[in-house]
C-alpha positions in Angstrom: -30.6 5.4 -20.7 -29.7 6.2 -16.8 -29.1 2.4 -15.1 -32.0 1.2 -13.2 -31.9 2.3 -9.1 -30.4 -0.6 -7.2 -27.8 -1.4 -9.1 -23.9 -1.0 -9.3 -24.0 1.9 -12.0 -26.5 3.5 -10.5 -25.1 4.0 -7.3 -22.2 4.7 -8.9 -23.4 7.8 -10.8 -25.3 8.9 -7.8 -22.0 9.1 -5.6 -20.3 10.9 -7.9 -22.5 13.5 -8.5 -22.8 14.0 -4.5 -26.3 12.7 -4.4 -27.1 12.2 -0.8 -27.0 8.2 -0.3 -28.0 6.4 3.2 -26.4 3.4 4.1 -26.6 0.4 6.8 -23.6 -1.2 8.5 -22.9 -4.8 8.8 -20.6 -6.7 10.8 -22.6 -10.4 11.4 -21.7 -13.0 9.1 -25.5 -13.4 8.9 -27.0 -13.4 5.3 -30.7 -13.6 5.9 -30.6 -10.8 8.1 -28.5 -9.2 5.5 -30.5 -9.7 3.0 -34.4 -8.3 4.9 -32.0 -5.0 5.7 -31.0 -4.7 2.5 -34.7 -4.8 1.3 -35.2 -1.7 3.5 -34.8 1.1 1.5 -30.9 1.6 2.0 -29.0 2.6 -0.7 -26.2 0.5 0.3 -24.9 -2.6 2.7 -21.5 -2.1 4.0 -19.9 -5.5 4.7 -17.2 -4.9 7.9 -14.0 -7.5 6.5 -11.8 -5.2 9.0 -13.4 -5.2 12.1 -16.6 -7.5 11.6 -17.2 -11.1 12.4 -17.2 -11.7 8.8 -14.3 -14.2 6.7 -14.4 -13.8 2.8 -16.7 -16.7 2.8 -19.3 -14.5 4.7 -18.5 -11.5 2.8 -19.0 -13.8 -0.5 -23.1 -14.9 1.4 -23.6 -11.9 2.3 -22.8 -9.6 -0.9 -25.2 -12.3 -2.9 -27.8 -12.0 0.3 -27.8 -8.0 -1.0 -28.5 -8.9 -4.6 -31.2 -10.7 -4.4 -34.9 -9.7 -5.3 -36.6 -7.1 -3.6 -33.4 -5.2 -2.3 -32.7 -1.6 -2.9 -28.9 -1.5 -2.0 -25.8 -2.2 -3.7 -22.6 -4.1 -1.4 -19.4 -2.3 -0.1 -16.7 -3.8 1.9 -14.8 -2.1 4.0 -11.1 -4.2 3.1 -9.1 -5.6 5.8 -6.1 -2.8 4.5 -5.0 -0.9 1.4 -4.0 -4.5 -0.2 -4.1 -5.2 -3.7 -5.6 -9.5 -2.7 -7.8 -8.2 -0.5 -9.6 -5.2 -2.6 -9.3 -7.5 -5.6 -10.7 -10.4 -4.0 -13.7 -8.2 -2.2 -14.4 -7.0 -5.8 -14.4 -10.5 -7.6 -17.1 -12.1 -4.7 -19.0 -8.9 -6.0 -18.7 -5.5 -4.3 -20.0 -2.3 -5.5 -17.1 -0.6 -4.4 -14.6 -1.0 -1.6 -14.0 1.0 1.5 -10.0 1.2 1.8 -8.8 2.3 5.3 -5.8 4.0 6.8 -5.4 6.1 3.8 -2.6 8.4 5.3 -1.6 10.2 2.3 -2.3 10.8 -1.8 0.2 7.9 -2.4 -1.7 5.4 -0.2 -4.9 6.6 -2.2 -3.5 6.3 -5.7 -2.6 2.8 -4.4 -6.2 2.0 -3.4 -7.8 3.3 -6.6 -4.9 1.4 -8.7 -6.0 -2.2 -7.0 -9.6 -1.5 -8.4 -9.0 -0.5 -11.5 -7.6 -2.7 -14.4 -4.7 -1.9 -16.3 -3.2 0.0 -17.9 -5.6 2.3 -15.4 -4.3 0.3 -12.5 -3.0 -3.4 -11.7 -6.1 -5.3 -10.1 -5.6 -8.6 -11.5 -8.7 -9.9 -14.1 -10.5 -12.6 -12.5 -14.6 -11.2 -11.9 -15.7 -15.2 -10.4 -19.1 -13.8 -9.1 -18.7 -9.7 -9.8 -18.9 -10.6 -14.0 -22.7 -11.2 -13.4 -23.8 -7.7 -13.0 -20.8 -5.8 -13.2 -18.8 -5.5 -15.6 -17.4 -7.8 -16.7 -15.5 -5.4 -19.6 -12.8 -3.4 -17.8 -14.3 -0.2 -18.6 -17.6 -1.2 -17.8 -16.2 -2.4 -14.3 -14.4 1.1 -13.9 -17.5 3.2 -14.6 -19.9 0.4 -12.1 -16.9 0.4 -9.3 -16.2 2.7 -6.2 -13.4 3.1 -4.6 -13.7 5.4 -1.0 -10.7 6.1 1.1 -10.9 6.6 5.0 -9.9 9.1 7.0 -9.4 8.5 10.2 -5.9 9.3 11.1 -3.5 12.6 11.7 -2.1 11.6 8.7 -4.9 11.4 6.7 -6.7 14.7 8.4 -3.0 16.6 7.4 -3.0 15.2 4.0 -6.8 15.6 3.0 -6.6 17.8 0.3 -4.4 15.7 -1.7 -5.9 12.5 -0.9 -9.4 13.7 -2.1 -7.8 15.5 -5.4 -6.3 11.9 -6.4 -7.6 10.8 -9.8 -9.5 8.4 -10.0 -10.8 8.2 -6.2 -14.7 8.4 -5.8 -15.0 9.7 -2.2 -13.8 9.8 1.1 -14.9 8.3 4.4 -15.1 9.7 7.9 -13.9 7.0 10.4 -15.0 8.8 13.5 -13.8 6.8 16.4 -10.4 6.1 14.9 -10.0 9.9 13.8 -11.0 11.0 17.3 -8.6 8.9 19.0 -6.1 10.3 16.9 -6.9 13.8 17.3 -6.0 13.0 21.2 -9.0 11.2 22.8 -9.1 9.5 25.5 -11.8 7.5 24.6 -13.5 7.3 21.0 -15.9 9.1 22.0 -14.4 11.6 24.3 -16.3 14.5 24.2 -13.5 16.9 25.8 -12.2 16.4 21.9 -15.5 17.5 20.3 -14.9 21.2 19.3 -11.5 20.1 17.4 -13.3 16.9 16.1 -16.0 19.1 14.5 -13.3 21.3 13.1 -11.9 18.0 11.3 -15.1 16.7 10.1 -15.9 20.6 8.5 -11.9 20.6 7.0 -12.9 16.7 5.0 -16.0 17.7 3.5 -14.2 21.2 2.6 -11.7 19.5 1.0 -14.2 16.7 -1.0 -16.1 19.4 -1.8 -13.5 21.2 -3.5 -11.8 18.0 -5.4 -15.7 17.4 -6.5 -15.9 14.1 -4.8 -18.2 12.5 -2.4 -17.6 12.8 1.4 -19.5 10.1 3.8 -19.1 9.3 7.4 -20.1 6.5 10.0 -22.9 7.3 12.3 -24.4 5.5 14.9 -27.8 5.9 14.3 -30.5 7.8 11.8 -30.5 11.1 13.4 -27.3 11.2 13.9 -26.9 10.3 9.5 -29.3 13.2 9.2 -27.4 15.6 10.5 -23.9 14.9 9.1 -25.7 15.1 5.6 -27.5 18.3 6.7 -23.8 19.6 7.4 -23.0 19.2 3.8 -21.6 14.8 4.2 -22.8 13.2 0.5 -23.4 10.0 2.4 -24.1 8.9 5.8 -23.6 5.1 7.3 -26.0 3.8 10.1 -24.5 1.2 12.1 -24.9 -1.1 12.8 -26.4 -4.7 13.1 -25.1 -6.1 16.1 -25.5 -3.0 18.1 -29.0 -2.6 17.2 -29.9 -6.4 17.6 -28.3 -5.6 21.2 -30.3 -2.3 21.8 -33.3 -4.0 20.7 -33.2 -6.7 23.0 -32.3 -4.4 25.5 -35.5 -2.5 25.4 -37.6 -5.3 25.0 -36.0 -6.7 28.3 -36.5 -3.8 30.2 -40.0 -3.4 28.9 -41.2 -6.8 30.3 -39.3 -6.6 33.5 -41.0 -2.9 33.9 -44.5 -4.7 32.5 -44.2 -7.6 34.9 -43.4 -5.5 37.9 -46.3 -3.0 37.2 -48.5 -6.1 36.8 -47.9 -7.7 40.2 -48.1 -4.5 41.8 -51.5 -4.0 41.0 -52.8 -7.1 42.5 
């Protein structure tokens, strides 16, 4: 029987088979708000532990925030680095999956994929506190309901690609675009004198995921932007992300009543 939508294995099989998935960005330790995006419609919440505003006790709110009735989306985090405590910890408060960055070469990926998966697959240490309740809690169970994505977003990483994506056991890889512009020579990460060559990088990953049969996502800034990186041939596309948009949004409602207001006293 194919697992219900929503859920850990679900997602999981959908991944895998390079089903096109849609996911928001989080970086506010902010679990209500968490919880109404993850009601949405997105397949997934990823949880920022790297660069968000977010400790593990936020991650911990904020991955139950996603599980609760009504929502649609599994939890990711995005791990503070390619560390055994923090993947295994990330996975224990009840991750999905985990998004493992500056992965530079086939070695640092085997690594990631070895601190999510038990042994004698791997060496993340047993000890599912809040992940046991819906996934898992066997070892194999947790294997086939688990993701493990590796970034790419460095020289390194771009060099190394096709090895990185053909190591067993990884589920996907994961387009950091700033970071990967910067280190294709940007000035800025956002510099579009680099565009043409960053392009060319973005069209040698999902080459090379597409090849090793695995998924191949990226971070976007907004839902056009998502649709045409999965229109290129990406398996999944992140919007980001929270803060930004509670920004923009207040931004535009600003100027709206300012431009309202003015119009309104001309007219008098």
């Amino acid at each position: 029987m194919p697992a219900a939508p929503g859920t850990p294995a679900a997602f999981a099989a959908a991944l895998r088979a390079r089903e096109q998935l849609v996911g928001y960005w989080s970086v506010l330790d902010s679990p209500v708000s968490t919880e109404r995006i993850a009601r949405l419609g997105y397949d997934y919440v990823a949880l920022d532990a790297q660069h968000g505003l977010l400790e593990y006790a936020g991650v911990l709110r904020s991955l139950t925030a996603i599980d609760t009735k009504g929502s649609t989306a599994v939890g990711l985090v995005r791990v503070e680095a390619n560390d055994p405590s923090s993947i295994g910890k990330a996975l224990d408060a009840g991750a999905a999956g985990v998004i493992v960055p500056l992965i530079d070469t086939a070695r640092d990926a085997a690594d990631a994929v070895a601190a999510v998966r038990y042994p004698p697959l791997g060496r993340r240490s047993y000890g599912p506190m809040r992940s046991g309740l819906r996934i898992g809690p066997h070892p194999a169970d947790a294997h086939a309901q688990t993701v493990v994505l590796a970034m790419i977003e460095t020289a390194e990483g771009l060099a190394d690609v096709e090895a990185i994506c053909a190591t067993d056991g990884l589920d996907g890889v994961y387009v950091g675009p700033s970071d990967l512009r910067l280190a294709l020579g940007g000035a800025t990460s956002t510099d579009p004198a680099l565009a043409d060559e960053f392009e060319a990088a973005l069209a040698t990953v999902r080459t090379a995921a597409a090849r090793a049969g695995i998924a191949a996502g990226i971070h976007t800034g907004d839902g056009a932007s998502a649709a045409k990186r999965l229109a290129e041939g990406f398996t999944f596309a992140t919007v980001a992300c929270d803060l930004v948009h509670l920004e923009q949004a207040a931004a535009g409602h600003l100027t709206a009543a300012r431009e309202t207001g003015q119009a309104g006293g001309e007219g008098r």
